[in-house]
C-alpha positions in Angstrom: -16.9 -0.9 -14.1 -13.9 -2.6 -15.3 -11.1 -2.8 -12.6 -7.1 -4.2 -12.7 -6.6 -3.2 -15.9 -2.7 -3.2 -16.2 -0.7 -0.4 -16.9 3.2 -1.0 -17.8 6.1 2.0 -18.7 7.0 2.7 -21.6 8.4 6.5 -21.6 11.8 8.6 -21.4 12.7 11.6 -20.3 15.9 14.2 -19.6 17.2 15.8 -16.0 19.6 18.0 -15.2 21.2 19.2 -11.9 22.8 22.2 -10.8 24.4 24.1 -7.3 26.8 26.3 -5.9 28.5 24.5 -3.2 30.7 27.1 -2.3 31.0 30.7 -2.9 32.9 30.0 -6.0 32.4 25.8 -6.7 29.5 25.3 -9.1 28.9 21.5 -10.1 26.4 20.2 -12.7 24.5 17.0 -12.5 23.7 15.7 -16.1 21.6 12.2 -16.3 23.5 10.3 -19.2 20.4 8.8 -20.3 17.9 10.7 -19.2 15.8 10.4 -15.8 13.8 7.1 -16.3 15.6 4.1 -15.6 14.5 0.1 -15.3 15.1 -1.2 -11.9 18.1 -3.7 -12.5 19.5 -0.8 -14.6 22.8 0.9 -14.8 22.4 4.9 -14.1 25.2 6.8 -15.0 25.9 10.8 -14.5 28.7 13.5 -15.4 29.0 15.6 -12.8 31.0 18.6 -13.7 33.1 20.8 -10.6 34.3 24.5 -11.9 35.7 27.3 -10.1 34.0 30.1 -11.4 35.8 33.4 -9.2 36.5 36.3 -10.5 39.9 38.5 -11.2 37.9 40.7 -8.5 37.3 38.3 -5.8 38.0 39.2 -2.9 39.3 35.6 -1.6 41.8 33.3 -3.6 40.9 32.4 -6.9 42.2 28.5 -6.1 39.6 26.6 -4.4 40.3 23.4 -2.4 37.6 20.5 -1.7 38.4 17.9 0.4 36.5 15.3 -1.5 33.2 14.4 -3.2 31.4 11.0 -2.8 27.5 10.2 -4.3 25.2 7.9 -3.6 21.5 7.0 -4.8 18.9 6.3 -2.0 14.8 6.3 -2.3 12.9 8.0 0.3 9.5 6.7 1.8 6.7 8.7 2.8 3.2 7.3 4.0 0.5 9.6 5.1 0.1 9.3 9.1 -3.7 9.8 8.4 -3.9 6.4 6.6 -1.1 4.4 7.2 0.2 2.7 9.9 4.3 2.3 10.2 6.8 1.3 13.0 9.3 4.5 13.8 12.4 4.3 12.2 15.5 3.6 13.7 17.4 6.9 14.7 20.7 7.1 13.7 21.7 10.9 15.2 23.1 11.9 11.9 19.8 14.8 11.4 22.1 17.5 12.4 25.1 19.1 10.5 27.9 19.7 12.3 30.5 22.5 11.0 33.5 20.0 11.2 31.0 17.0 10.2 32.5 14.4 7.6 30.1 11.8 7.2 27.9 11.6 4.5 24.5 11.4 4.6 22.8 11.7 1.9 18.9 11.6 3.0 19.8 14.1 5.8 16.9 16.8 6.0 14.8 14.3 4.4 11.2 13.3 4.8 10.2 9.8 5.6 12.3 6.8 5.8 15.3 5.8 3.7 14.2 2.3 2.6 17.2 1.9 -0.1 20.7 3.3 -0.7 23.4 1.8 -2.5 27.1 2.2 -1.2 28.5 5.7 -1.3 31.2 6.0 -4.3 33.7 8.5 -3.9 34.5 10.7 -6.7 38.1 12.6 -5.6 39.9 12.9 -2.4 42.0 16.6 -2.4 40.8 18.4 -5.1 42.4 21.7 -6.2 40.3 24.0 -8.8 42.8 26.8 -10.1 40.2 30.2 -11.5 37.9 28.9 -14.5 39.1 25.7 -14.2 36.6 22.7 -14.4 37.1 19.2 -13.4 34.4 16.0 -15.1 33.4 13.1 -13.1 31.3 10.1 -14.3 29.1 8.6 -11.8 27.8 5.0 -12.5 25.7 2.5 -10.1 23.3 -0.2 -11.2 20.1 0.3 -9.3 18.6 -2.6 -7.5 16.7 -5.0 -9.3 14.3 -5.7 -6.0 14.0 -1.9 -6.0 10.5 -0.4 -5.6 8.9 1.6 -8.1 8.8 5.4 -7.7 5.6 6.6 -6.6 3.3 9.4 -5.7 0.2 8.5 -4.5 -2.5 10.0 -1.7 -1.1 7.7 1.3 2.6 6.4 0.7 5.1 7.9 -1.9 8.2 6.6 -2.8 10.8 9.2 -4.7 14.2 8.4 -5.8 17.1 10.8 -5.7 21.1 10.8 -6.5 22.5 12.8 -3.8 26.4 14.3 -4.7 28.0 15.6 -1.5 30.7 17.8 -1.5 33.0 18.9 1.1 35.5 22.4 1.3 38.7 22.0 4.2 36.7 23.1 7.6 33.4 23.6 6.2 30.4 22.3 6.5 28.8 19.3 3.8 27.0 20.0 0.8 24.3 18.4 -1.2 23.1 18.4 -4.7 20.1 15.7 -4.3 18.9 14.8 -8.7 15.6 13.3 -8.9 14.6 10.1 -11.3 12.5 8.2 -11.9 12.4 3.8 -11.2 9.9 1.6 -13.1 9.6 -1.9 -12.2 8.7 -4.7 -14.3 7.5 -7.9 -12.6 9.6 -11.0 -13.6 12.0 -9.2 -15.4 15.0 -10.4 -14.4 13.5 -13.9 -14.7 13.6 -13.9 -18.3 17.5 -13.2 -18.3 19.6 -16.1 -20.0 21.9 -17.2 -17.1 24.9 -16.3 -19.8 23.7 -12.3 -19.4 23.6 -12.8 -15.6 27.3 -14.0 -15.4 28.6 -11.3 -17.6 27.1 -8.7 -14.8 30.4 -7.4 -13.1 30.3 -5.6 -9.8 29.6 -2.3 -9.1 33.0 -0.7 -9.0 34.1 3.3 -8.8 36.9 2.8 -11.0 35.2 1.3 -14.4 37.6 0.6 -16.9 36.7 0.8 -21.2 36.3 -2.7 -20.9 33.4 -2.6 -17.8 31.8 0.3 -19.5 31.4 -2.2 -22.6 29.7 -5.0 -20.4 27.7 -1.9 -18.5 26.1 -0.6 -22.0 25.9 -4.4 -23.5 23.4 -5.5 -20.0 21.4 -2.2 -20.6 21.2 -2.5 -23.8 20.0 -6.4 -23.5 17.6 -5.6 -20.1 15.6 -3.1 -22.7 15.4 -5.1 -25.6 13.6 -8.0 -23.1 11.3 -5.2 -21.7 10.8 -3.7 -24.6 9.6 -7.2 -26.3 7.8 -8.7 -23.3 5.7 -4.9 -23.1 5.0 -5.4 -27.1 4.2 -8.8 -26.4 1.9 -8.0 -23.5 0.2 -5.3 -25.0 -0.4 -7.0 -28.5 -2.7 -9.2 -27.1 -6.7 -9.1 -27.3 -9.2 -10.3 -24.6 -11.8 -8.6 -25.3 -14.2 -8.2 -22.1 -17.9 -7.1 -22.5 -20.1 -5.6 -19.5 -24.0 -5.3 -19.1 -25.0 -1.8 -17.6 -28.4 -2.3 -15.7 -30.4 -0.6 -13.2 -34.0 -1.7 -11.1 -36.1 -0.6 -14.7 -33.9 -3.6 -16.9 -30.6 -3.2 -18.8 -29.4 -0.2 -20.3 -26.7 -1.1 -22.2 -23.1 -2.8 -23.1 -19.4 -2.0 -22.2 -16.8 -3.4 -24.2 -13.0 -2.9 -23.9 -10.5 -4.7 -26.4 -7.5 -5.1 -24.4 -6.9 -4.8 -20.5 -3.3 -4.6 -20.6 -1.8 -0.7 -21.7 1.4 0.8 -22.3 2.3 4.6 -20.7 0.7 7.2 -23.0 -1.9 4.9 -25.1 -5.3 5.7 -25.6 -7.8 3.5 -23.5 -10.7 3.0 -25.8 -13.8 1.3 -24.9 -17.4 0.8 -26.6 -21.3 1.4 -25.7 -23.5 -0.9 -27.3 -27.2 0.8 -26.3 -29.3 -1.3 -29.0 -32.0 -3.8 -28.1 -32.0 -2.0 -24.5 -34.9 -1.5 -22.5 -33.8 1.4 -20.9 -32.7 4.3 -22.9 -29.3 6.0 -22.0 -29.8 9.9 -21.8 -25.7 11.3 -20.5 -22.5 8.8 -20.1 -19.9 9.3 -17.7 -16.2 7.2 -18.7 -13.5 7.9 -15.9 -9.8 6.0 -16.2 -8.9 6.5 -12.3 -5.8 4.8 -10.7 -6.6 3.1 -7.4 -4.5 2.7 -4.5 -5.2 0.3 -1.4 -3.3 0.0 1.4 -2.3 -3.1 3.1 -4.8 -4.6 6.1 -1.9 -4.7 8.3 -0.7 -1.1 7.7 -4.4 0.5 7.5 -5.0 3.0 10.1 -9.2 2.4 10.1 -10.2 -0.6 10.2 -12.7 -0.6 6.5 -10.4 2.0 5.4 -11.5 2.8 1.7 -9.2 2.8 -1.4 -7.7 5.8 -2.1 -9.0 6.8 -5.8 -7.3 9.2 -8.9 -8.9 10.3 -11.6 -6.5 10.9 -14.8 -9.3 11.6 -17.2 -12.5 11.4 -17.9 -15.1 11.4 -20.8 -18.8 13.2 -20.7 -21.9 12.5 -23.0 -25.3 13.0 -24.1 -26.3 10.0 -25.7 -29.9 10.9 -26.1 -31.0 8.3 -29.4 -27.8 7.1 -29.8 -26.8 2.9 -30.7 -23.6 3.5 -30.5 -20.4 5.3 -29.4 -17.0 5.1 -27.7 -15.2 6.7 -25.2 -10.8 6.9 -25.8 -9.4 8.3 -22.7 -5.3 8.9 -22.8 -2.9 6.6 -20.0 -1.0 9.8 -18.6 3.1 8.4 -19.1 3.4 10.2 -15.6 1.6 7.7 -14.0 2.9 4.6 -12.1 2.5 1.5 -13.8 0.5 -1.1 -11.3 2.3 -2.6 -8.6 2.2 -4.3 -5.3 4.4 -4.6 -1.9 4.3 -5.1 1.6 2.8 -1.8 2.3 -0.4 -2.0 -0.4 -0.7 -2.1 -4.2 -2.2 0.3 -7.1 -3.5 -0.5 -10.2 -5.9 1.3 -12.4 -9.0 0.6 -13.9 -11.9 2.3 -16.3 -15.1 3.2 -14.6 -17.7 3.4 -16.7 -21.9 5.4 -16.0 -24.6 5.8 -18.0 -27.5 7.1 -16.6 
C-alpha cells in the first residue's frame, strides 16, 4: 500500500444562479469565471434584477427594493458522531423577522460560519419600471488563509455567495451560489513582493483602473500555480513495493510519480517474475483518506475515515506482468490539513 500520495487542482467549471425574490423581482447570479476559484483569488459576479409583471397584474407594474447587499461566507459542518467541537456562539439572528433589516447571510444554515468577508452593498432605493432590468457586478477577493472546500464523511466545508435582497416592509431574501475554493500550500509565498504591493483593497466601487490591477493579480496568481503544479507534477520518484505473505513474496508494486494533478490517470505496475508465490486475482483501489485531529476525535482510536474513487480488478493467473491506471476524479479535494484533521489520498494495492 502506497499512502500520501498528493493530489493538487487543476480543473474549471461554470455556475449559475437564479430566484424570484418577489412576486415580480427575478435576479440572476452569473459566476464571471466560472465556479472554481484559487484561495487568494478575486471572484467576481453579474447579478442581474428585472421586473418581469405583466400588463395583467393585478398589483403595480413598478417595483421598489430597498436595497441589495452580498457577501461570501463558508459554512462548517462536522459529523457529531466523530467529531468533537465547542458550541458556537449564538448570535439571535436564526429567526426572520417581517420588518428585519440585517443581513445575514448564513441564516437557516447548517453548521458554523467559519469565514465571511464584509457585506458589499449593491444599491440603496431601487425602482424597476415593467420589463425593466438593472446589472450589478459583484467583486471580492477570497481569503488567501481560506480553507479548502470540502465534503468528506466527518467535517465538510462548502462555500457559498449569498445576495440578499430586500422589498419596503417585507421580509429579506436570499439567493445563496455555490463555488468551489482550492488551496495551494505556499502559494502566496512565491509572490514577488512588487505583485503584493500592487494588491489594492477590496472596495464596492472598482473603477477601470482597479478592475485592471484585479485581472493583472489573477491573472499572475494562475500563471504561479499553474507553473509550480507543472513543476510538481513533472517530476519522477519512482517508489517500488514488495507484496509478501507467511508462504514468501508474491510480487512488486511500482508507481512513477506520487504527486498528481485533478483528472490524471494513476498508473502503477506488478512485477510477479522470480516470485515464489504465484498471484491468482489483484485488487488496485485509489481511496482518499480522511483523519480527524486527536483533539477533536470523539473515540479515543477512532479510525480514519476511508473513500474509494475507483478501483481496478484482476485475474492474473500466469501473468509477469501488468498495470493497473485508475483515473483522479477532478471532484475530489486536493490533500490538505488544519486544525480540525487532514486528508490525503493514497493507492491501495492486493494481490492474493
Amino acid at each position: 500500500m502506497l499512502r500520501g500520495m498528493r493530489s493538487i487542482w487543476c480543473c474549471s467549471s461554470f455556475d449559475l444562479g437564479f430566484a424570484s425574490f418577489a412576486e415580480m423581482i427575478d435576479v440572476q447570479a452569473k459566476l464571471v469565471r466560472g465556479s472554481v476559484f484559487l484561495a487568494g483569488e478575486l471572484l467576481e459576479c453579474i447579478l442581474t434584477f428585472s421586473n418581469t409583471a405583466h400588463h395583467n397584474a393585478s398589483s403595480t407594474a413598478c417595483e421598489n427594493l430597498a436595497w441589495a447587499s452580498a457577501q461570501i461566507h463558508c459554512q462548517f459542518h462536522a459529523s457529531e458522531s466523530a467529531v468533537v467541537l465547542p458550541p458556537p456562539p449564538t448570535t439571535g439572528l436564526d429567526v426572520q423577522a417581517e420588518n428585519e433589516t440585517v443581513f445575514v447571510p448564513n441564516r437557516g444554515e447548517r453548521g458554523q460560519c467559519i469565514l465571511s468577508t464584509p457585506p458589499k452593498i449593491l444599491f440603496c432605493d431601487l425602482r424597476l419600471d415593467e420589463g425593466e432590468s438593472k446589472t450589478y457586478i459583484y467583486s471580492e477577493i477570497i481569503p488567501s488563509d481560506a480553507v479548502a472546500s470540502f465534503r468528506g464523511q466527518a467535517v465538510k466545508y462548502a462555500y457559498k455567495l449569498t445576495i440578499g435582497c430586500q422589498r419596503v416592509n417585507s421580509p429579506i431574501k436570499l439567493l445563496r451560489v455555490p463555488f468551489r475554493v482550492l488551496v495551494f500550500p505556499g502559494l502566496q509565498d512565491y509572490r514577488s513582493p512588487g505583485d503584493r504591493e500592487s494588491v489594492a483593497p477590496a472596495n464596492p466601487f472598482l473603477d477601470e483602473e482597479g478592475d485592471e490591477e484585479g485581472c493583472k493579480r489573477d491573472n499572475n496568481l494562475l500563471e504561479v500555480a499553474t507553473e509550480l503544479i507543472m513543476e510538481a507534477t513533472a517530476q519522477r520518484s519512482p517508489s517500488t513495493f514488495n507484496i509478501t505473505s507467511p508462504w514468501g513474496k508474491v510480487g512488486k508494486f511500482s508507481i512513477g510519480r506520487t504527486v498528481y494533478r485533478l483528472g490524471e490517470d494513476v498508473v502503477g505496475a506488478f512485477d510477479f517474475s522470480n516470485c515464489t508465490v504465484p498471484c491468482l486475482h489483484l485488487t488496485v483501489l485509489l481511496q482518499s483518506e480522511e483523519i480527524v485531529s486527536e483533539a477533536c476525535r470523539r473515540h479515543t482510536g477512532q479510525a480514519p475515515f476511508v473513500t474509494t474513487h475507483a478501483h481496478h480488478n484482476e485475474a492474473c493467473v500466469h501473468t509477469l506482468s501488468t498495470h493497473a491506471m485508475l483515473p483522479l476524479p477532478l471532484q475530489a479535494t486536493p490533500s490538505f490539513s488544519n486544525e480540525t484533521g487532514m486528508a490525503f489520498v493514497y493507492f491501495y494495492a492486493s494481490a492474493t
